[in-house]
C-alpha positions, 0 to 999 in steps of 0.5 A, spaced: 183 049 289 176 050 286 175 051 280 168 054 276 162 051 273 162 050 265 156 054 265 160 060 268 164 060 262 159 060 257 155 066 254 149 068 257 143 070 252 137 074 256 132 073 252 129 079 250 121 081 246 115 075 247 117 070 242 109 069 242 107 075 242 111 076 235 108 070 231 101 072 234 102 079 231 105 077 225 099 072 224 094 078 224 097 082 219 098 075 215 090 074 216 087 081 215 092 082 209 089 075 206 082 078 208 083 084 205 085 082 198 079 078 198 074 082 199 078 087 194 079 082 189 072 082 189 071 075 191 066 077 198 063 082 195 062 082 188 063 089 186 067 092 191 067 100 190 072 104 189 071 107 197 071 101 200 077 098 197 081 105 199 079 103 205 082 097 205 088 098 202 089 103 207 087 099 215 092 094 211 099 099 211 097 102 217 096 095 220 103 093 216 106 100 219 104 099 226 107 092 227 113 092 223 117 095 228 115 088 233 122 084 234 124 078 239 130 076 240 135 075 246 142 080 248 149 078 249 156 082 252 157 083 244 151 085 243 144 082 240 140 078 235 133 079 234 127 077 228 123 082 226 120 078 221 123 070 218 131 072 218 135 073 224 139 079 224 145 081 230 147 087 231 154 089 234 154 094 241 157 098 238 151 099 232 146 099 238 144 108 239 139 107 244 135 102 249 130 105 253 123 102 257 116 103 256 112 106 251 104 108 251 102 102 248 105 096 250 111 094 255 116 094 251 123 095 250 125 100 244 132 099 241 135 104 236 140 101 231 145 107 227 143 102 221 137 100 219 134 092 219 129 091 214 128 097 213 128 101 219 132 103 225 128 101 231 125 095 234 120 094 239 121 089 244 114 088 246 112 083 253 106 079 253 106 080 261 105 086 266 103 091 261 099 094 266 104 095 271 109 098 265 104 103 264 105 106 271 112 104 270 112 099 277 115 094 273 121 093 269 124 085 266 131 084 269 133 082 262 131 090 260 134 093 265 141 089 263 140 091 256 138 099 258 144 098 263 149 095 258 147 099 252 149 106 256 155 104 259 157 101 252 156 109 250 159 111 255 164 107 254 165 109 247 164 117 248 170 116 253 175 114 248 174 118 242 177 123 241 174 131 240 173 134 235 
């Protein structure tokens, strides 16, 4: 009678997102914003004018904004857990709207939650490797494809069973 491995019966986490790719860029955001309040608390140059620190204070919102969506994480049957910033957060299939893969800057799988998580609804699951190749759409992770797979039949799954009205 054989009898299956331990292994098979445990869950499988599929990592999801660049671990090094979220600390580098949360490193750049952590760096420019130290420079920043350097230079506009007058310590690099001793009178800052008021353009200059408008300036400043701007490059480092959209700075902020631009990568407060960067996640990783890894995905199970039930569902994820990610970090955005220091605290793990999971987040249930059935909480998850929709996964999809690819975007114009970056390869990356975008996930859209119903509710937010420090602060926002969307996580970007970036990828250090094969950006190019994601560009022209050739290339897509196996643990994306997963996750897209399972995320949608999860909604179908969801759809089917409520009711209409």
């Amino acid at each position: 009678m054989p009898t299956d491995s331990i292994g098979s019966l445990a869950p499988q986490r599929r990592p999801i997102g660049s671990r090094f790719l979220l600390i580098f860029l949360r490193a750049i955001q952590l760096i420019w914003t130290l420079c920043i309040m350097l230079i506009i608390g007058g310590f690099v140059d001793p009178r800052p004018g008021t353009f200059d620190r408008v300036i400043f204070a701007s490059s480092t919102v959209l700075l902020s904004l631009g990568f407060h969506w960067t996640a990783a994480g890894y995905a199970e049957e039930s569902g994820l857990t990610v970090t955005r910033y220091f605290k793990q957060h999971f987040i249930p299939c059935d909480h998850i709207r929709n996964a999809t893969w690819g975007g114009w800057d970056f390869a990356k799988l975008v996930v859209t939650t119903e509710h937010s998580i420090e602060g926002s609804t969307r996580l970007d699951f970036a990828y250090w490797g094969g950006s190019w190749q994601a560009f022209r759409r050739t290339w897509i992770p196996e643990n994306v494809k997963w996750v897209v797979d399972h995320v949608n039949a999860h909604r179908q799954i969801v759809k089917a069973v409520k009711p209409a009205g």
